[in-house]
C-alpha positions as CSV (number, residue, x, y, z in Angstrom):
1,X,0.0,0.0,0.0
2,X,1.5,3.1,-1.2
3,X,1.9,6.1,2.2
4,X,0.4,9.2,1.1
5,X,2.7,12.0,0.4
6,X,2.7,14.3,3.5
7,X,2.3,11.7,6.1
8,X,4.4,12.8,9.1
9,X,7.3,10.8,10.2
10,X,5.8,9.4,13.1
11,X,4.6,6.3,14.7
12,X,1.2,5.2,13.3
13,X,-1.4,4.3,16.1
14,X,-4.5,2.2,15.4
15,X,-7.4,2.3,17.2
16,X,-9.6,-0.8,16.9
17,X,-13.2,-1.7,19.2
18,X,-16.8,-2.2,18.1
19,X,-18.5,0.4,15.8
20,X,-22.5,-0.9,17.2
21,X,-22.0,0.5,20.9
22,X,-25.6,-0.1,21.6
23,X,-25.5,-3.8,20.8
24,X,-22.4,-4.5,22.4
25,X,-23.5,-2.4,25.7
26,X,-26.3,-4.8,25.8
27,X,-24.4,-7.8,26.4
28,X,-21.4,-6.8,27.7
29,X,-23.1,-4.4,30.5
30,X,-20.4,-1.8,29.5
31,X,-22.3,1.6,28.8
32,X,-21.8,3.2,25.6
33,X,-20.8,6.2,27.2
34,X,-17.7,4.3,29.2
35,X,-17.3,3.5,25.5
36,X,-17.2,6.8,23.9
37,X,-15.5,8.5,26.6
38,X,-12.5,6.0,26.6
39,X,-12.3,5.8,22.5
40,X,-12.8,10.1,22.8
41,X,-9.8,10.7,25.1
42,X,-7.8,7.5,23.7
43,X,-8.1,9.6,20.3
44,X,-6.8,12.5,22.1
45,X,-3.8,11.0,23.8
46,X,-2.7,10.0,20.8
47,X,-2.2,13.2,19.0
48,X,-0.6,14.3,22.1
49,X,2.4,12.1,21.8
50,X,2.3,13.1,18.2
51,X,1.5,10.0,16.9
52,X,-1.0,9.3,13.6
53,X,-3.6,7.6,14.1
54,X,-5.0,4.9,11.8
55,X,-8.4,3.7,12.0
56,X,-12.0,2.4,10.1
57,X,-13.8,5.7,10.3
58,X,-17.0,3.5,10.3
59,X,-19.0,4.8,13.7
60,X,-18.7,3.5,17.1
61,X,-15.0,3.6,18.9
62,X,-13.2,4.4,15.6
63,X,-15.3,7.5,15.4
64,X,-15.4,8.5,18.6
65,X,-11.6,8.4,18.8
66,X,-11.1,10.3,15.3
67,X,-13.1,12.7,16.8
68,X,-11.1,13.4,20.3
69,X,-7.8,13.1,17.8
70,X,-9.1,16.1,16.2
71,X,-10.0,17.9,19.0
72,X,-6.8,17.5,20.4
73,X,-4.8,19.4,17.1
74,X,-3.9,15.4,15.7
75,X,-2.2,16.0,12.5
76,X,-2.2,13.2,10.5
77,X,-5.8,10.7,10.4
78,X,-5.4,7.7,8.4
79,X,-8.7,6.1,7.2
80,X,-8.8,2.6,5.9
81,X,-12.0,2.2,3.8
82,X,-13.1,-1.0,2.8
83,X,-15.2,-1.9,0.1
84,X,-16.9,-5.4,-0.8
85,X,-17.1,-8.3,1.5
86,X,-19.5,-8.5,4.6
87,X,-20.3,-6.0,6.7
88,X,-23.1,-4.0,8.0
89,X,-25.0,-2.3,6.2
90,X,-24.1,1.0,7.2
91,X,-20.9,0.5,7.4
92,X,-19.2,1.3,3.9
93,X,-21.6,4.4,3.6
94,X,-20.4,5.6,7.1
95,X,-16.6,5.2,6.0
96,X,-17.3,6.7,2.8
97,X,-18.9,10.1,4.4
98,X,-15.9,10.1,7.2
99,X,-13.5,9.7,4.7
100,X,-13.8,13.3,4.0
101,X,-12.1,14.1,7.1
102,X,-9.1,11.5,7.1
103,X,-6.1,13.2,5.4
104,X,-5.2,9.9,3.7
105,X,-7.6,7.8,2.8
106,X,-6.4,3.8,2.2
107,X,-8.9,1.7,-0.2
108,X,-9.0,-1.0,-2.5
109,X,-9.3,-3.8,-0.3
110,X,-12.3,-6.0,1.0
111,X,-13.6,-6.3,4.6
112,X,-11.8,-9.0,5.1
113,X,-8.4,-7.7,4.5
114,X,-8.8,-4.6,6.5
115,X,-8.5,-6.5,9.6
116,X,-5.1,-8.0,8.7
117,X,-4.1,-4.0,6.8
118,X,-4.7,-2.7,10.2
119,X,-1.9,-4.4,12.1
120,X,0.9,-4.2,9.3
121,X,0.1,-0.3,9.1
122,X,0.3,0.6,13.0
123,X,3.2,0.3,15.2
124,X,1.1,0.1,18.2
125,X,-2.3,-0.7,18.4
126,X,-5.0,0.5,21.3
127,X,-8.4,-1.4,21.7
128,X,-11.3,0.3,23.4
129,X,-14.2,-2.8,24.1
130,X,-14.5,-5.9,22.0
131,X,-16.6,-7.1,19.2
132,X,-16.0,-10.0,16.5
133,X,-14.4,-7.5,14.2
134,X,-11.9,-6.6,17.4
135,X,-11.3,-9.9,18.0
136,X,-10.2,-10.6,14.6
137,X,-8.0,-7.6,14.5
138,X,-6.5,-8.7,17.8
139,X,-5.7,-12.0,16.2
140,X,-4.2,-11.1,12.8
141,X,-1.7,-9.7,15.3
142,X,0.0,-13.1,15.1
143,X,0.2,-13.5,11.4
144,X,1.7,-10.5,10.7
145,X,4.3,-10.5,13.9
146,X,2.8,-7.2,15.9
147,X,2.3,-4.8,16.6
148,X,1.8,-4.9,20.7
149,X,-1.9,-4.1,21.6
150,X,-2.7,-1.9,24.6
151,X,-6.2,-2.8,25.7
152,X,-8.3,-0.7,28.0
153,X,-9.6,-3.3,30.5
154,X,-12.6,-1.8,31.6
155,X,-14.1,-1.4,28.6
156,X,-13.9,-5.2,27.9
157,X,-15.1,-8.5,29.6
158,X,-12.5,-10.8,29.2
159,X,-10.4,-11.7,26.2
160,X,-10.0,-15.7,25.7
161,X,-6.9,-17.1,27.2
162,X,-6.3,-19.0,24.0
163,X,-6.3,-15.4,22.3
164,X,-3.6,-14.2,24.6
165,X,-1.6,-17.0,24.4
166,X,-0.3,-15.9,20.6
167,X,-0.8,-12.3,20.7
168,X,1.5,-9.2,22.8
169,X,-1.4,-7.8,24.3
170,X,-1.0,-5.8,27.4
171,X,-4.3,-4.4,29.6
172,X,-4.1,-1.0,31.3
173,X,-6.7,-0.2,33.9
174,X,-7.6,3.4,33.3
175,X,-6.7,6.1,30.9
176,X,-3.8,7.6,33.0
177,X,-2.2,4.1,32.7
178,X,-2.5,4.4,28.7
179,X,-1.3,7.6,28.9
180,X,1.5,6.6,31.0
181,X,2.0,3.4,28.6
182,X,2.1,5.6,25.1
183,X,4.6,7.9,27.0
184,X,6.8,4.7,27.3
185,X,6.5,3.1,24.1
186,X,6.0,5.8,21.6
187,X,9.5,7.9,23.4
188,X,12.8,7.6,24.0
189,X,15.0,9.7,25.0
190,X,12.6,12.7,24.6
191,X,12.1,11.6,21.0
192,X,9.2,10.3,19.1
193,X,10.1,6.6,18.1
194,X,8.2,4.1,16.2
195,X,7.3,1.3,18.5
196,X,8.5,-1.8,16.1
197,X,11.9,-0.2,16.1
């Protein structure tokens, strides 16, 4: 996949969790809002440690994390837009529209790939709640060697210990922790690093 002129030479973020909050509240007994709050602010850290983000501007966490990005001054939003394959219906309409605010736009690839796209393109990965779509992003993380997942524990259940046998996935407990965690990974030595270094 050919990088965008203009893309900063920083590490690339992705944010990955469930885009149907409602559905997933309902059985997880998460609140939407503990959702949106944690993708918001998640979005924002990152374009404090002036780091791209990359994510499915679909609705739901990826959204709701674009949006705190921006808020925050973010320069660089990556937007990977499937087309063709399953998904809901509402999905490839909703990318399409939030495209317009990504400064690159990635395309030209089915559903199915963009779980796999997501984990070659970001050097770190942050999940905010789970869905089958998460899950399968999660696990791709194994085929293509990385990147190391930073999971937001209170906005998930439980991930399968079979899962976390064969991934690098590391749970933080609130959003100082992540913030505390990017700090970490994403610097050294007062510099911005990418995190597969």
């Amino acid at each position: 996949m050919k990088q965008k002129a203009g893309r900063p030479p920083a590490p690339v973020v992705g944010l990955i969790g469930p885009t149907n909050l409602a559905k997933m509240s309902n059985f997880s007994g998460i609140t939407e809002q503990i959702y949106e709050d944690h993708a918001y602010h998640t979005g924002k850290l990152v374009a404090d440690h002036g780091a791209t983000i990359a994510l499915v501007p679909d609705r739901g966490v990826a959204l709701a994390g674009l949006n705190g990005y921006r808020d925050a001054g973010g320069e660089w939003i990556i937007g990977l837009v499937p087309s063709g394959g399953p998904s809901d219906a509402v999905a490839t309409p909703n990318c399409l529209d939030n495209a317009l605010i990504c400064n690159e736009v990635l395309s030209d690839f089915t559903w199915h790939h963009q779980h796999a796209l997501i984990c070659e393109l970001s050097d770190l990965l942050v999940c905010v709640g789970l869905s089958c779509g998460t899950i399968a992003e999660i696990a791709w993380t194994k085929w293509v060697k990385g990147p190391k997942i930073l999971a937001l524990a209170n906005t998930m259940t439980s991930v399968p210990p079979e899962i976390l046998a064969d991934v690098d996935m590391e749970f933080v407990s609130s959003l100082a922790s992540l913030e505390s965690r990017l700090a970490e990974i994403l610097h050294s030595n007062g510099r911005l690093v990418t995190a597969r270094a």
